[in-house]
N, C-alpha and C positions, 0 to 999 in steps of 0.2 A: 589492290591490283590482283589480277589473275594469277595462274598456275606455271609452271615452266619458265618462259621466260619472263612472263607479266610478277609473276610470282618471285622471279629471282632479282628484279629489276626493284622490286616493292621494300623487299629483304635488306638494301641497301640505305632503306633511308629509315628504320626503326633505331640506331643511336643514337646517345642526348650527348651534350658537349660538358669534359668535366666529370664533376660529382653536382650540373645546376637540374632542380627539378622540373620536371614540365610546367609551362606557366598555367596553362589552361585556362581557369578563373581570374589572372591577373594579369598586370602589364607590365612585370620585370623584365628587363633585358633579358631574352631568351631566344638559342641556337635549338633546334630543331635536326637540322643536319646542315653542313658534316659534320661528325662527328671531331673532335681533336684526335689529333694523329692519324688522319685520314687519308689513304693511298690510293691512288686514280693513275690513271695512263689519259684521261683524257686535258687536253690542251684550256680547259675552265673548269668552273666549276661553281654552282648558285649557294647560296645562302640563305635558308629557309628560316625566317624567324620572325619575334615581335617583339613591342617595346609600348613605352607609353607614348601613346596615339600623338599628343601635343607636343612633344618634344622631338628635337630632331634625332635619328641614330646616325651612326658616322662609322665607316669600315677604312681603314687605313688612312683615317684624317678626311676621308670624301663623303658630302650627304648622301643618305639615300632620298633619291627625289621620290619614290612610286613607290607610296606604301595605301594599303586599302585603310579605310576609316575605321576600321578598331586597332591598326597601329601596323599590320604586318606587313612582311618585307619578302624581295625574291631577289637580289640583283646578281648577275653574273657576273664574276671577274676573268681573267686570264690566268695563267699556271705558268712559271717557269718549270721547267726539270728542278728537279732538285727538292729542297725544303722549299716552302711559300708558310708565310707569317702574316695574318691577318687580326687584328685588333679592332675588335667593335667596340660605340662606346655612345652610351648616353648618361647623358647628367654626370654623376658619381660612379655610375657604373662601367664596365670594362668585363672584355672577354679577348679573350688571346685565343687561336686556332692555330694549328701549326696542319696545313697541308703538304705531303709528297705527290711529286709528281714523277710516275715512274716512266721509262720507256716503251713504246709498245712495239720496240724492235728487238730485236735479239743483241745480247751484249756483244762486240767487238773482242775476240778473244787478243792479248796480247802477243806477240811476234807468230810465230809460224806456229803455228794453232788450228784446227777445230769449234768450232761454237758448241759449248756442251750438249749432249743430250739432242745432235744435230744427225746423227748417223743411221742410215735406216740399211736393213729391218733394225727398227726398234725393240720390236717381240717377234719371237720365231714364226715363220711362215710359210704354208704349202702353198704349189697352185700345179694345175697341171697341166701337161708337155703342150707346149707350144701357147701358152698362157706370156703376156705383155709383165716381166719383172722389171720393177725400176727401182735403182742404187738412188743414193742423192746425199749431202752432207753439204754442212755450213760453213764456209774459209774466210778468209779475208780476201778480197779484190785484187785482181792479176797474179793467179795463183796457179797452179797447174796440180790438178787431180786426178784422182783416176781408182779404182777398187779390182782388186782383183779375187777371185774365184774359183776356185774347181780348175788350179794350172790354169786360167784365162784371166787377162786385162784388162778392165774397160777403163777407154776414159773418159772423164765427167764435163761436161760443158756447163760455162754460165749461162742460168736464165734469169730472165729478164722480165716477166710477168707480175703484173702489178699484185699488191695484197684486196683481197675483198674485205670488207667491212664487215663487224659481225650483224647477224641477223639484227639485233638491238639495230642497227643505224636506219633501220626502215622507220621507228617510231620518232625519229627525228627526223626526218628526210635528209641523211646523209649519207646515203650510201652507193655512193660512189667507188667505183676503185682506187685503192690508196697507192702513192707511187713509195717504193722498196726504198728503203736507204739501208745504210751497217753491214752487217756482213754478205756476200755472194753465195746463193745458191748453186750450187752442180751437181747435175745429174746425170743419168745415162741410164739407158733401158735395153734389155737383152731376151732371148726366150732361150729353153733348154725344151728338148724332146726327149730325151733317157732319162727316165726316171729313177730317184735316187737320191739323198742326202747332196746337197753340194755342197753344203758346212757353211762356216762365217766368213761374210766379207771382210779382206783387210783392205786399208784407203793406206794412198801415198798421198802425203801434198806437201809441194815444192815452192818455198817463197824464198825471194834473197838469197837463192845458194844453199839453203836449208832446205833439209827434207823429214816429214812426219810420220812415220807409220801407227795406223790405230786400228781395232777392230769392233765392229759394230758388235750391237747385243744380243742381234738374234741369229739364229742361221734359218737356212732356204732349202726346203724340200721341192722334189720332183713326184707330186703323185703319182701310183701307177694306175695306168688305165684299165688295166686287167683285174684290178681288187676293188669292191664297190662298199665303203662304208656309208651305214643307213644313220642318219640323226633320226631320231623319233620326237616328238614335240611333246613333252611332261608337263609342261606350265598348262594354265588353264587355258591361257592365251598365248600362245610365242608372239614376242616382239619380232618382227622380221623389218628389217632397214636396209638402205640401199648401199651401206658399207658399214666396215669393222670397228663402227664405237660409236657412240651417242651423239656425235656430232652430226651423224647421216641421218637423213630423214627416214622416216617410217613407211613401212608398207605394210598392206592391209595384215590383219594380226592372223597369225595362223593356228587353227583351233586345235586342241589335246590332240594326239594321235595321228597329226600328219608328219607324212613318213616322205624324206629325198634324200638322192645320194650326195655326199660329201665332193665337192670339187675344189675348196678353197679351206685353210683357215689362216689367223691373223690373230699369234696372243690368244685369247679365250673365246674368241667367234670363230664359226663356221661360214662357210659360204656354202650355202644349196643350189642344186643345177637347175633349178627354173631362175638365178640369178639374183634372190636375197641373204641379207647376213642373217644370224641369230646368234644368241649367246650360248656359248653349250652346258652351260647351268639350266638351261631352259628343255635339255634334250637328253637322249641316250642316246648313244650308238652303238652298234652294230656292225659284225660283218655281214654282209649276202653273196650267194652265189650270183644274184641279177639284181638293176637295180629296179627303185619301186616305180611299177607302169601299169597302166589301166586299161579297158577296156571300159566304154559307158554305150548303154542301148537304151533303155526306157526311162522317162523320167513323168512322173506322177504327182500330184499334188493333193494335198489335206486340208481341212480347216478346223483349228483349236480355237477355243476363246479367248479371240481380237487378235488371232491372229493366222496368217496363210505360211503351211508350210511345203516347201515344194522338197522332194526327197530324190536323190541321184544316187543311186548303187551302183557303188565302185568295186572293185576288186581288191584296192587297195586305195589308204587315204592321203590324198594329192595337195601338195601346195595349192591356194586360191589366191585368186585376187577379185577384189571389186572396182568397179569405175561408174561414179552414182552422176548423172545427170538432173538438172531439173524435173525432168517428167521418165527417167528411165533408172533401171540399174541394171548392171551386167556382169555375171558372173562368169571366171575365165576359171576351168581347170586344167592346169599344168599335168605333164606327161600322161595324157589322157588322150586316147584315140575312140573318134565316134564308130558305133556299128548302130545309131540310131533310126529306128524307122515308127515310131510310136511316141505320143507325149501325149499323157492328160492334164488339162489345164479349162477349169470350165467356170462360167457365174462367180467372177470371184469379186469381192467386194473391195477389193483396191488397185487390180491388175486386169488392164483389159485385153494384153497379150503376151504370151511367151514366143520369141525368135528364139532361134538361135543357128549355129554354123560354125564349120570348123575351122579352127587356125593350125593350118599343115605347119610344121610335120607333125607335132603332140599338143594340139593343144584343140579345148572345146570352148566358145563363147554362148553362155544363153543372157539373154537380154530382156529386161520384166518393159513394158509398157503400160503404164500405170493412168488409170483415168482419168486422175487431174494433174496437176504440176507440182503437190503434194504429197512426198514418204515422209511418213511417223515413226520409220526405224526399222531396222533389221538384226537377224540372229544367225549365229554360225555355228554348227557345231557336227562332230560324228556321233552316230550310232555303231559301233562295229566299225563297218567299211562304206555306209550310207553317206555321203554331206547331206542334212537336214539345212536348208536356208530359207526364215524365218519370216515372212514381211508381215508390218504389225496393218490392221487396219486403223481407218481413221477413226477419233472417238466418236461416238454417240450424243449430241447434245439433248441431253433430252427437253428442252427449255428453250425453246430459238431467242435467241439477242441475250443468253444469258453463259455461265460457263458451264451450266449444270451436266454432270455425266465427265467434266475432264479430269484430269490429273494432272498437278503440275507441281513439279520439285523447285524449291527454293534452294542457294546456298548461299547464305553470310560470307561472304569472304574473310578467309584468317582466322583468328580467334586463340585467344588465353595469354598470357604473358609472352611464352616464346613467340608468338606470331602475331605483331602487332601492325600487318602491314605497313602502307605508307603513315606518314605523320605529317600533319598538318601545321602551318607556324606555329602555335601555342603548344603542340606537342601531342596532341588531341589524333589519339589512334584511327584508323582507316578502320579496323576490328570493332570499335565501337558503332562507327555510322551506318558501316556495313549491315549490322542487327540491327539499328533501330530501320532502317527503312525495310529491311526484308521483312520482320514482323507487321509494319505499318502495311507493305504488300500482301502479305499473308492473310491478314485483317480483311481486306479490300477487296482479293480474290475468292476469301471464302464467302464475303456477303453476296458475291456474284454466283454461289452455288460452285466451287470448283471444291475440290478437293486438292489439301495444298500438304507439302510433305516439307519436314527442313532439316536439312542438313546438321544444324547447329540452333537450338535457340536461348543458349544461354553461351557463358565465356571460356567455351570447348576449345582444345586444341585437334582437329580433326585434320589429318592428315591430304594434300590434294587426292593422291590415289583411293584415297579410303571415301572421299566424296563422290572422286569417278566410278568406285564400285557398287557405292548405293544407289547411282542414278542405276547403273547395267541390274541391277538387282531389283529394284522398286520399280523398273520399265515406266514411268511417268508419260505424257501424252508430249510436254516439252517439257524445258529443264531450262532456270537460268540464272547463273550466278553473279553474284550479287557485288559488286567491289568500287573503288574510285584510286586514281589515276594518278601517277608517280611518273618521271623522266629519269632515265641514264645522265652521268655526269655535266656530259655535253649537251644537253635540252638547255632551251629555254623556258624557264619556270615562270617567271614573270610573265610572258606573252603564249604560255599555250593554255588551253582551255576546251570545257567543251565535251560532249557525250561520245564515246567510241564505242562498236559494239564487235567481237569477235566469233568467228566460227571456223568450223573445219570440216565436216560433211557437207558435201551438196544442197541436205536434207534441210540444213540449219541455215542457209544463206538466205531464202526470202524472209524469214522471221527474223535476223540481223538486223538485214534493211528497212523493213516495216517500223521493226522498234524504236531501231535509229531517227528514220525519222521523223515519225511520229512525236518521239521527247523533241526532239529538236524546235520542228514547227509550231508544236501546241503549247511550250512553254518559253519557244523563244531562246533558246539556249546557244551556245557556240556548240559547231560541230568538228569534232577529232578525225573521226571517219569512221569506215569499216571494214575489217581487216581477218583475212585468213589466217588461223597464228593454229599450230600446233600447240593444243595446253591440254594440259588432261581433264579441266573440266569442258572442254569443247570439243573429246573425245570422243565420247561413249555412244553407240551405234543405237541406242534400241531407242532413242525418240530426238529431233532436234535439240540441240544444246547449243546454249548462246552463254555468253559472257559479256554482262556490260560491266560498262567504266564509266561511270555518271558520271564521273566530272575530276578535277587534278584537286588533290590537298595539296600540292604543293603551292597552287598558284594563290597569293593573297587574298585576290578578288572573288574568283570561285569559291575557296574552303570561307567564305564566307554565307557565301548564298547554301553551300553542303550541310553545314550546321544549323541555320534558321528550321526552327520547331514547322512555322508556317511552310515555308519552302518545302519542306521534307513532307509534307502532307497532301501538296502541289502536288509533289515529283509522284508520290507513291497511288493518287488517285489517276494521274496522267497513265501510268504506266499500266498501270490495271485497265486501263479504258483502252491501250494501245492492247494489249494482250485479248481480250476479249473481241474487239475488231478482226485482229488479224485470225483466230480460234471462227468467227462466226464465217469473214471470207473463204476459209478453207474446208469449211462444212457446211456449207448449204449444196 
């Protein structure tokens, strides 16, 4: 499985049940996943395993009917709360599981109580005057709340807004809003304009005649608007997100050396005043007299080998953003006023124009229009106080109907003991089939004349990040990794199947689909879909990057057809023929 959440989704199903060994070569009763002693919040949960083909298996006294013809098994049961005790058993054999099943509500605290760990701010927090703060804290039902502050009261109302599903619920199709049950939320929202410490909220709450007083953990600053701290951006890359922790999504990364003023923090992020977060391990700050603003007049263009750069000299280095289209990309720089009357931009071998125009009151948009429907990547960086932005040209085939003149990066997915991705009934690692077909790819791509690069070709533990740097580092023509397919507790494993393919640049969305379906049609396979998933190998800006998932180990039937020596020579000649198609449509 993939990176991030493919990645963490994969992670769950690498324990064996017990002290029993993988079967792989035989047909003992054997558990795959879950593991014994295994914790879920979700309401089932499947049973990955095999057994001797001819005989029946049995899980709490009931057959399994749907097992594939070398013996394996997928079936899903239901979970109580609590402990669940599951016995499998064929012939002489026996295997005992003990599942939990935990809550995925918050605990109910006992009489006039609090819900731990319910009280916000959580970690200490700035924001500044006339900035939306909002209290909020966990009770029990028909309670009366309230927080007070800096000598001021507020009181807390119940809401009623449903839970959302996490992102995972999209690879099952459940993701729906889920209706709240346990304890009540209350909040309340207020602004201050004097700037100033206002210290820690204390909460009241009143049930039964009883009254609770508690104080949250962080306290609440009032910026002042008169003093401007500068973050500076030290990473190579600052992460910049749309809120204060990993759970918010990403916005375009902002390169060494850009400089904003400070309007927010939250715990150990910042918020910057063109409106993203960042960590401030990623940054320095600073005081200024003013905060950092620009002026931009001329903007020029270069060309290095295979690649177009266009240069913007700034005064000082601005928050970016990108917004990449099929056939466009558009660069926006934050706190940046145009006095533009000149642009060079001429015969450029992947851009047939530059617009641009301003967005009052600080802000400049230039926009590339590119000659086909076709980017092969892009680069970000400062010189000084210049933004340099990168576009790579298409590659060169020197060979028509061949791959000769590309580059293309392989990645194995997983690899070495600790990373054994998914497993398949027999126990039969996702790390392993990963390698053999990326190399059987490798093989296939290089008789076509490409140049193929890989991440991993032996039983390496390479870290996801450390893949997404060598792609940003080796700049490849495309990039695409390599894995097969695992489900959250609540999937159905028995019934899902099938090729999925992942991306997250614009850049990388028609090569997804091609790929997709190209395996799909040419070998007849079931289809997953194709999906926009934030992962970090479907990251990295300087050439398309795609992440397939040939197929589910989990599912009996399929980690059948994954394993076949023949099939896997199938898969590997198809894919290479889908790749070379779609490489010759985009360069002629």
């Amino acid at each position: 499985m993939g990176n991030s959440l493919a990645w963490a989704l994969s992670l769950s199903l690498v324990g064996t049940v017990g002290m029993v060994s993988p079967a792989w070569g035989n047909t003992a009763l054997f558990v795959a996943y879950p593991p014994d002693n295994h914790e879920t919040v979700s309401d089932r949960i499947f049973f990955i395993g095999t057994g001797e083909p001819n005989q029946p298996v049995q899980i709490n006294g009931q057959v399994i009917e749907s097992r594939s013809p070398a013996g394996h098994f997928a079936p899903t049961l239901p979970l109580a709360l609590g402990e669940n005790v599951f016995t499998l058993t064929q012939g002489d054999e026996s295997l005992t599981l003990r599942i939990t099943r935990l809550s995925s509500q918050p605990e109910l605290p006992e009489g006039t109580a609090f819900v731990e760990g319910s009280l916000l701010p959580a970690v200490d927090l700035a924001r500044m005057p006339g900035d939306l703060i909002c209290l909020g804290a966990s009770a029990p039902a028909n309670a009366r709340v309230a927080a007070s502050l800096a000598g001021q009261t507020l009181p807390l109302e119940p809401q009623s807004a449903p839970a959302l599903p996490p992102n995972s619920a999209v690879l099952t199709n459940q993701n729906t809003p889920l209706a709240v049950s346990g304890p009540t939320r209350y909040e309340g929202c207020f602004t201050a304009e004097a700037a100033g410490n206002l210290g820690t909220p204390t909460y009241q709450l009143t049930l039964n005649g009883q009254t609770l007083t508690q104080t949250a953990p962080g306290t609440i600053e009032i910026l002042s608007p008169a003093r401007f701290e500068i973050a500076e951006v030290t990473a190579e890359t600052g992460t910049a997100r749309t809120g204060p922790s990993t759970d918010y999504s990403r916005l375009t990364p902002l390169p060494q050396g850009t400089r904003a003023t400070i309007t927010g923090r939250e715990g150990d992020w910042l918020r910057l005043d063109y409106g993203g977060w960042i960590r401030a391990a990623e940054t320095r700050v600073f005081s200024s007299a003013v905060p950092p603003r620009s002026l931009i007049r001329s903007v020029t263009s270069r060309q290095v080998e295979g690649w177009t750069e266009v240069l913007f000299p700034l005064q000082v280095p601005v928050p970016v953003s990108i917004n990449q289209t099929a056939g466009s990309l558009a660069l926006t720089l934050h706190n940046t006023t145009p006095q533009t009357d000149t642009i060079f931009f001429s015969n450029d071998p992947a851009v047939e124009r530059l617009d641009w125009r301003p967005l009052l009151p600080d802000k400049a948009e230039y926009t590339f229009q590119f000659r086909g429907e076709q980017q092969w990547g892009y680069k970000l960086r400062y010189e000084g106080t210049t933004l340099v932005l990168s576009l790579k040209h298409p590659p060169t085939v020197s060979r028509p109907g061949t791959l000769s003149g590309t580059t293309i990066l392989l990645d194995p997915g997983h690899g070495s003991e600790e990373d054994l991705g998914a497993r398949g009934p027999n126990g039969y690692p996702e790390k392993d089939v990963a390698l053999t077909v990326s190399l059987l790819l490798r093989d296939e791509l290089r008789a076509r004349g490409a140049r193929v690069i890989m991440t991993r070709e032996g039983d390496d533990d390479v870290l996801p990040n450390q893949r997404a740097e060598q792609i940003q580092r080796d700049e490849p023509d495309l990039a695409l990794s390599i894995h097969y397919n695992a489900l959250p507790d609540n999937g159905d494993a028995l019934n899902t199947a099938g090729v999925g393919t992942f991306w997250y640049h614009a850049q990388a969305h028609d090569l997804a689909v091609f790929l997709h379906d190209y395996l799909v049609e040419t070998l007849d396979r079931p289809s997953y879909g194709v999906f926009w998933n934030n992962l970090a190998l479907t990251r990295p800006q300087v050439a398309p990057s795609v992440l397939l998932e040939l197929g589910f180990m989990i599912n009996p039937f399929e980690f059948e057809w994954i394993v076949d020596p023949a099939s896997q020579e199938e898969l590997t000649k198809a894919l290479a023929d889908g790749i070379e198609g779609w490489v010759s449509q985009k360069t002629q």
